[in-house]
N, C-alpha and C positions, 0 to 999 in steps of 0.2 A: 200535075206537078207544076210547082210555081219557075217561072221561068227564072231563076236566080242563078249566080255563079259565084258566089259568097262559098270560102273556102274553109273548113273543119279541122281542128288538132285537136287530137285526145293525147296528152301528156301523162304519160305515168309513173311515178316515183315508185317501182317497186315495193312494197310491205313497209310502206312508209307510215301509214298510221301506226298508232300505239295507246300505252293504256300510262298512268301516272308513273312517273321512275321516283322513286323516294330518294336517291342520288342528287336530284334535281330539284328539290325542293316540291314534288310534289308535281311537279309540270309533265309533258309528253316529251319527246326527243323533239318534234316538231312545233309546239310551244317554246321550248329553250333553245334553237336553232334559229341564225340570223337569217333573215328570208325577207330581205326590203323586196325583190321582185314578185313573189309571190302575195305578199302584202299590199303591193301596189295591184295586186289581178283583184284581191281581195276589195282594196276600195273602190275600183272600179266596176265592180262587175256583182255578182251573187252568188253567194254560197247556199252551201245542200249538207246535209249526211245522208248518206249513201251505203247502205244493205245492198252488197250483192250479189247475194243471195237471199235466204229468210234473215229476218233477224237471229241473231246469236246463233248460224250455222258456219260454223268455220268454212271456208273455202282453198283451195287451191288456185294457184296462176292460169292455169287450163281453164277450168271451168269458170273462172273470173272476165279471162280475157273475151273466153267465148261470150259470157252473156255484154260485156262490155260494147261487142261489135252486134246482139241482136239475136244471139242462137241462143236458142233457150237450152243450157247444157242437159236439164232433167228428156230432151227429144233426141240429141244428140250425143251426148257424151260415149264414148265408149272406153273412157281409159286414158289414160295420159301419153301410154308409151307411145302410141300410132303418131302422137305430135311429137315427141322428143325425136324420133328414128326420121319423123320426115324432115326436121329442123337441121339433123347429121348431116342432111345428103342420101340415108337409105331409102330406098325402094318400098314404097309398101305395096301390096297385093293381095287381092278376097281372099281373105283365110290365115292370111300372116298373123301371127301372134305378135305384139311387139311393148317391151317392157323399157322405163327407164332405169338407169342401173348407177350406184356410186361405187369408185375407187374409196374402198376402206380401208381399212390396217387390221388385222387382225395378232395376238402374243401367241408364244407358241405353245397357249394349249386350247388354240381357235376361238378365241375371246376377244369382242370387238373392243378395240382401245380409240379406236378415233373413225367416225362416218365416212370423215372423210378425206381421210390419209391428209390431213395437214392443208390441204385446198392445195395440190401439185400447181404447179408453173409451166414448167417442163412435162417431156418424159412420157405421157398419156399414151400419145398419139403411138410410139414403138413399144408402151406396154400392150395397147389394142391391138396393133398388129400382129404380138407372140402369138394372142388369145385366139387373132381368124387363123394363122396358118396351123394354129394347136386342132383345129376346130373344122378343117380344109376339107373334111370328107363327111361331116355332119354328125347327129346321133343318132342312132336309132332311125337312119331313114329322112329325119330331118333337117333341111340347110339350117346354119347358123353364120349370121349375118351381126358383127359386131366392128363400133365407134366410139371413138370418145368424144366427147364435146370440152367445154369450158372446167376448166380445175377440174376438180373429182368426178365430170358427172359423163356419162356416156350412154348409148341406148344399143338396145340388142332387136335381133328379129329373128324369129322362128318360122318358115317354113316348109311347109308341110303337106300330106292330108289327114284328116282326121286330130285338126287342135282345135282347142276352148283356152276362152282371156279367160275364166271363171276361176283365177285364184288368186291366192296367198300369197303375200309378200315374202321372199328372204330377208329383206332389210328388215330387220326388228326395229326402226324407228328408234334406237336407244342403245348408248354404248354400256360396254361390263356384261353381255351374256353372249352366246355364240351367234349368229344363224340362223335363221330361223329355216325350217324345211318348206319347199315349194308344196301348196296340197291343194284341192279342188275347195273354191272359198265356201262358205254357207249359203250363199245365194245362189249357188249352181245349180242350174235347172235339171231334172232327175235324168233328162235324156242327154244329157251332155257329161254326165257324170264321168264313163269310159273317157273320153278326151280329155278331162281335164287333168288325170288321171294319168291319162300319158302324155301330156303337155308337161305335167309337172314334174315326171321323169324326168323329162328331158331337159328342165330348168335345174334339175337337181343334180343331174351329171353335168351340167355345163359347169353349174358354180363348185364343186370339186375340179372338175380338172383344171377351169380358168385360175383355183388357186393353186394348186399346183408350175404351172406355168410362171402366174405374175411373180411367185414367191423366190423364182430361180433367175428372174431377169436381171441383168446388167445393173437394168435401170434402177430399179429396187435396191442392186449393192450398191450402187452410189449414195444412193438416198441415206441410206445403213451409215455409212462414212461419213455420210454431212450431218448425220445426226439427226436425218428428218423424219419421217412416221412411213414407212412402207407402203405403197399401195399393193398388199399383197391378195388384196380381193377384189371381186365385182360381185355389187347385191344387186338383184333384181328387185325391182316394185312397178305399182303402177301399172298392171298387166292391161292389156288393151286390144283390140282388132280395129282394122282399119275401118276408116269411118264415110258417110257418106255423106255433106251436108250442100247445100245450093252457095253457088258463087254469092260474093259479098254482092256484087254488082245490081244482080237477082234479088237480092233482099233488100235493096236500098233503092229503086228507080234507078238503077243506072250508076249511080258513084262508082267512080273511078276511085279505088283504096289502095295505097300502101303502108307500108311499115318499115322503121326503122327503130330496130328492136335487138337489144342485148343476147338474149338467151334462145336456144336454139328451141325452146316449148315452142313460144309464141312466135318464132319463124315459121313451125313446121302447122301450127292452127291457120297463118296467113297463106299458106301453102295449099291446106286445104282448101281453103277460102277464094281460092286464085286474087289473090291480092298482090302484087308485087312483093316481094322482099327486096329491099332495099341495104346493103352492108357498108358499113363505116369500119375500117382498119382499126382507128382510135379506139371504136367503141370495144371493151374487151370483155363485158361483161363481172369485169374484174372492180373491185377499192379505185385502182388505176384509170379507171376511162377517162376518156377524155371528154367531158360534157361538152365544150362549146364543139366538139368536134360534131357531136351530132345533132348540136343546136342549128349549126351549120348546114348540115343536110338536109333539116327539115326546111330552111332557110330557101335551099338551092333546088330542093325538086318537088315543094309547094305549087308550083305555078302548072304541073304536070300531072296534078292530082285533083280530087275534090276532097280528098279527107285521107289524113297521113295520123297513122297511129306510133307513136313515138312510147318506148319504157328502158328506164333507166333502173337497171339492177341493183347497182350499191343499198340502198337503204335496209334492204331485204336483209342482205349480207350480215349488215351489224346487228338489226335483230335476234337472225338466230345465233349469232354471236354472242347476245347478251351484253354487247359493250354500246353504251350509251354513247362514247363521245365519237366510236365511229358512224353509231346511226347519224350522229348531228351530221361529222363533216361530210355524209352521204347526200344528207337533205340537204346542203348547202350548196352540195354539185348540181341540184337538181334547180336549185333557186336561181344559180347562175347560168344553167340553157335557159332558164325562163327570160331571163333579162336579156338575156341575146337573141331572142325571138320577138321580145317588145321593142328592141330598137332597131330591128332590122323587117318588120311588118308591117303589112297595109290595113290596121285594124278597123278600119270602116268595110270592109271587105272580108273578114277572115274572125273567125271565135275558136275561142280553145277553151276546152275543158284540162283543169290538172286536179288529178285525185290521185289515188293508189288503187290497189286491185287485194290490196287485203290489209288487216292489221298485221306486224308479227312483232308485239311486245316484245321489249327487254326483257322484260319478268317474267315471261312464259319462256320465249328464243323461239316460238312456233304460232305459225296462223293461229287466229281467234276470231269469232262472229262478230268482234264491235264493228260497228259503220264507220265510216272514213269520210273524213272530211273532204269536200271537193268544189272547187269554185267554178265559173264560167265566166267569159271574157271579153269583149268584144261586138261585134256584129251584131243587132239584133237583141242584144243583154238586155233587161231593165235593172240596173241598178240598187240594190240595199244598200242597208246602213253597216255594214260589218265592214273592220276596218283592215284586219289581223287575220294570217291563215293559219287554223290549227283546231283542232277537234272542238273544244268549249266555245269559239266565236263561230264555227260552222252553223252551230246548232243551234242560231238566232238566224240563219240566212233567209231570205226571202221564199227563196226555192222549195225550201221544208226539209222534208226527210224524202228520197228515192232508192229506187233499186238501180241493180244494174243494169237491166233491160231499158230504164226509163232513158239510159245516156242518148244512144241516138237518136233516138225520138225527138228529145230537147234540143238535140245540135240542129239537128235538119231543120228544126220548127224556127231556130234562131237564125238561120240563111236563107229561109224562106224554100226549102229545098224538099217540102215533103207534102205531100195531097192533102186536101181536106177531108175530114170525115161526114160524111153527108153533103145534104143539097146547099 
C-alpha cells in the first residue's frame, strides 16, 4: 500500500442521467441544466461513461451503490429489502425475510390510483404504527416488524422459521390494476418451494389487513379532507434475506468510509458495510433538501475519513416524475454542493468522482441501462480536453467508457492509495 493520505468523494446525483427530452430541444435534463461547477470538475479533470452494470442492464440504487463501493452485487446481492429495513432502524437477523414496501392509494374497488399516495409529508410514521400494533401478536406464528421511511416508502420484516425471499412482488410496478398476489417467484429453488409458499401467506395476510387498518386511520381522513390521495395501502417488493458481505475497510486496505446519504437503501448497504452513516437534518431526502447543507458535512467530517460517499436524491425524483424542469432544478442542487466543496477543499490532497448511479429518463420515468456520465477531479487526475458535464461530452473523456466496479479502483490509483499488481 502506497503510503498516501490523499482523501476520496464519490458524489452522487441520484438517477441523474438521462436520454434526449424532445421538450428541450433534443438535449438531456443534464445538458439543458446550468452547472458552471460541475463544468469547471469537467475542465479540470476527466471524464468517463460509466455501465454499472452490463451495458443496457437497467439497474437499481442497491445494486448500483453496491458495485459503486467494490461488491460485486451478482456475489452478494440478496434483495433490496434487507438494505431498506436496515436503513429504518430495523433489526435484521439469519432467516428474516425483509421487503421494501410503498404507501399507495388504492379507489374503492381495490384499484391502484397513485404508487404513491401523492409522496406524504406527514402522517407515515402514525400510519406505521396502526399497522405494528394491527400486527402485535404476528401471523401465523410469524413476528411482523413494520416502518416507514421517507414519503411513501417504508420497509417490513418477517420473522420466523421456515421463510424463503423467493418471491413476487405485490406492487405491480404500475397504476389502474389491483394488487398483485404475494407467490413463490420462478426462480425458487424446488426445496424451498413449502417456504415460499408460506412466506407468501403471510405477505398476503399482512397486505389485507395493513389495508384494512391504513384505510380506517385518522390520518387517511384528514388526507380525504385536504383532498390529498390516501395512503390506504403498503405494497411489498423487493423481497430479500439478510445478507452477509466483508467490512468496506476489508475491501479497501484499510479505508476508513462514510456516508452521507439521503435515502434509507444506501444507509442500510453502508450499515452493512460498517461504514459510518453519517445524518444531516437538512438533508430530507425530499425536492426540499438542503444541498449546501450536506455539502457542508462532507466539508466538516472529510478530515475523519478516507473516502466519504455522498448522494443527493432529487434528480431521481423528477425523473420518475417525468417533469423535466424538476430533474433540472434537482441537478442544479447538485451543481451547487459541488461548488461548495470546490471552495471549501484542499484539492492537491483530495479527488472526487460525481456521476449518478443510474439513468431514470423523463421519457421512460424509470431506470434504463444507458451509461452515465461521470467525471473525476482533483488529486492525481490527468486532465482531458472536455470542457462541459453531460452525457454527449462524457463520451470524448479521456478515461473511456467503465463500469461501476472500475470507481474505486480509479480513486485509490489517483491518491496513490492502493497496491500494486505484480513485481
Amino acid at each position: 500500500m502506497a503510503g498516501h493520505d490523499g482523501k476520496i468523494i464519490m458524489f452522487i446525483g441520484d438517477g441523474m442521467g438521462g436520454r434526449d427530452v424532445p421538450s428541450l430541444g433534443g438535449k438531456t435534463c443534464l445538458e439543458a441544466a446550468n452547472t458552471p461547477s460541475l463544468d469547471a470538475l469537467a475542465s479540470g479533470g476527466a471524464s468517463a461513461m460509466m455501465y454499472l452494470a452490463n451495458p443496457g442492464q437497467p439497474i437499481g440504487s442497491d445494486t448500483a451503490h453496491m458495485a459503486l463501493l467494490g461488491y460485486d452485487p451478482h456475489r452478494y446481492y440478496r434483495g433490496r429489502g434487507p438494505f431498506e429495513a436496515m436503513g429504518v432502524g430495523l433489526d435484521m437477523q439469519p432467516g428474516d425475510v425483509a421487503f421494501r414496501c410503498n404507501f399507495s392509494t388504492l379507489d374503492d374497488n381495490g384499484i391502484i390510483i397513485d404508487r404513491r399516495a401523492g409522496r406524504p409529508q406527514t402522517g407515515t410514521e402514525e400510519l406505521a404504527a396502526a399497522v405494528v400494533d394491527a400486527f402485535k401478536d404476528g401471523i401465523d406464528g410469524v413476528q411482523v416488524f413494520f416502518r416507514a421511511s421517507v414519503e411513501h416508502r417504508a420497509a417490513l420484516v418477517l420473522r420466523g422459521e421456515g421463510l424463503s425471499y423467493h418471491l413476487t412482488d405485490v406492487d405491480p410496478h404500475s397504476a389502474g390494476v389491483k394488487p398483485s398476489l404475494c407467490e413463490p417467484s420462478p426462480d425458487c429453488p424446488p426445496d424451498e418451494i413449502a417456504a415460499a409458499e408460506r412466506t407468501a401467506a403471510v405477505v398476503n395476510a399482512f397486505v389485507e389487513g395493513a389495508a384494512k387498518v391504513l384505510d380506517a386511520s385518522p390520518v387517511n381522513a384528514q388526507r380525504a379532507a385536504e383532498g390529498l390521495p390516501k395512503a390506504n395501502a403498503a405494497l411489498p417488493r423487493g423481497a430479500g434475506e439478510a445478507v452477509d458481505i466483508p467490512p468496506f475497510s476489508t475491501m479497501h486496505g484499510g479505508l476508513r468510509g462514510g456516508m452521507i446519504v439521503e435515502v434509507d437503501l444506501v444507509r442500510g448497504l453502508g450499515d452493512y458495510a460498517k461504514m459510518d452513516v453519517i445524518r444531516v437534518p437538512a438533508a430530507t431526502g425530499r425536492r426540499d433538501t438542503d444541498e449546501i447543507a450536506i455539502a457542508a458535512a462532507v466539508v466538516e467530517n472529510l478530515p475523519k475519513y478516507d473516502i466519504l460517499l455522498c448522494n443527493i436524491k432529487a434528480p431521481d425524483l423528477g425523473g420518475h416524475d417525468r417533469d423535466p424542469e424538476q430533474k433540472i432544478q434537482a441537478i442544479e442542487k447538485v451543481d451547487r454542493a459541488v461548488g461548495h466543496l470546490l471552495d471549501n477543499l484542499d484539492w492537491e490532497n483530495t479527488v472526487i468522482m460525481v456521476g449518478a448511479d443510474h439513468c431514470t429518463p423523463i421519457v421512460t420515468g424509470d431506470h434504463t441501462g444507458d451509461a452515465v456520465p461521470v467525471v473525476f477531479y482533483g488529486s492525481g487526475v490527468r486532465r482531458d480536453l472536455v470542457h462541459t458535464y453531460g452525457e454527449r461530452a462524457a463520451a470524448a473523456g479521456g478515461i473511456g467508457q467503465i463500469s461501476g466496479a472500475d470507481a474505486m479502483t480509479l480513486l485509490r490509483n489517483f491518491v496513490c492509495r492502493i497496491d500494486k499488481f505484480g513485481a
